[in-house]
Steps between C-alpha positions, in 0.01 A plus 500: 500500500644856435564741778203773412775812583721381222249422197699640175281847417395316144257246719134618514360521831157565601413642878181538646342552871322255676300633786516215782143404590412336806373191394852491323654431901520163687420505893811701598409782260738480250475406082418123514810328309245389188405838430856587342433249287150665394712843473781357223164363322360846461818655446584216233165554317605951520855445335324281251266750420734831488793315326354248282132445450234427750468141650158484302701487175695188573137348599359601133824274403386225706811558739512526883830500746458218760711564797739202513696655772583771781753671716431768736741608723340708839713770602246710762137522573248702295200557773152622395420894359913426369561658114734215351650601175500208276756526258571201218652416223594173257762333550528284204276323294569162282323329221174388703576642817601857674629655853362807670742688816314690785576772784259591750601798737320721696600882564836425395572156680539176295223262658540211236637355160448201289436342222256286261522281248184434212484271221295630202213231505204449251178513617511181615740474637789345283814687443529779248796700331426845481459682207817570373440887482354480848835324615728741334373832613489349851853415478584872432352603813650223694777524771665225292449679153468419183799218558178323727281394194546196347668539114258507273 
């Protein structure tokens, strides 16, 4: 995973707010550990949507991304009424599969990173390549670059 202070200025980032609502907190008042996961999904579907085209589009190609896998790494507690600044960005994307990085901080103060991992999957379910134009402009925007996509 790449450190979030050092991404090269040529990877796109998107950041947005996230309010922390109650029902977002576990008994001892702070961000129940699930709910990051349920903030990289919103700010997955945002960067898709500002650099790239909305998730929508890659469901009128009969695509989805399954989550095949997660890291999240908890650095301090986000408590209710908190503003966490999501920030994320891809990390690299392959023939039928792609990477997105995360930061979450609050006022400042890194509160979490991680990590997931998709694979491109038809509508049913089976394994898809992405559209080869898809998979190249990704690759642009990429922490890897353009040396992530697959050769054509």
């Amino acid at each position: 995973m790449s450190n979030p202070t050092d991404l090269p200025a040529s990877v796109a980032t998107t950041t947005h707010a996230h309010r922390v609502a109650f029902y977002e907190t576990d008994a001892m008042g702070i961000v129940h550990h699930s709910n990051y996961l349920r903030f990289f999904e919103r700010a997955r579907v945002d960067w898709l949507a500002e650099h790239d085209q909305p998730y929508t589009a890659y469901v009128d190609l009969g695509l989805h991304f399954a989550t095949t896998h997660v890291e999240v790494d908890y650095k301090r507690t986000i408590v209710f009424d908190d503003t966490a600044l999501v920030t994320t960005w891809m990390e690299w994307v392959r023939a039928a599969s792609l990477c997105m990085g995360y930061r979450i901080s609050v006022d400042g103060e890194l509160k979490a990173v991680g990590i997931t991992e998709h694979a491109a999957v038809s509508l049913e379910g089976k394994v898809r390549r992405l559209p080869k134009e898809r998979r190249l402009h990704l690759a642009t925007l990429s922490v890897r670059g353009a040396a992530s996509a697959p050769p054509t």
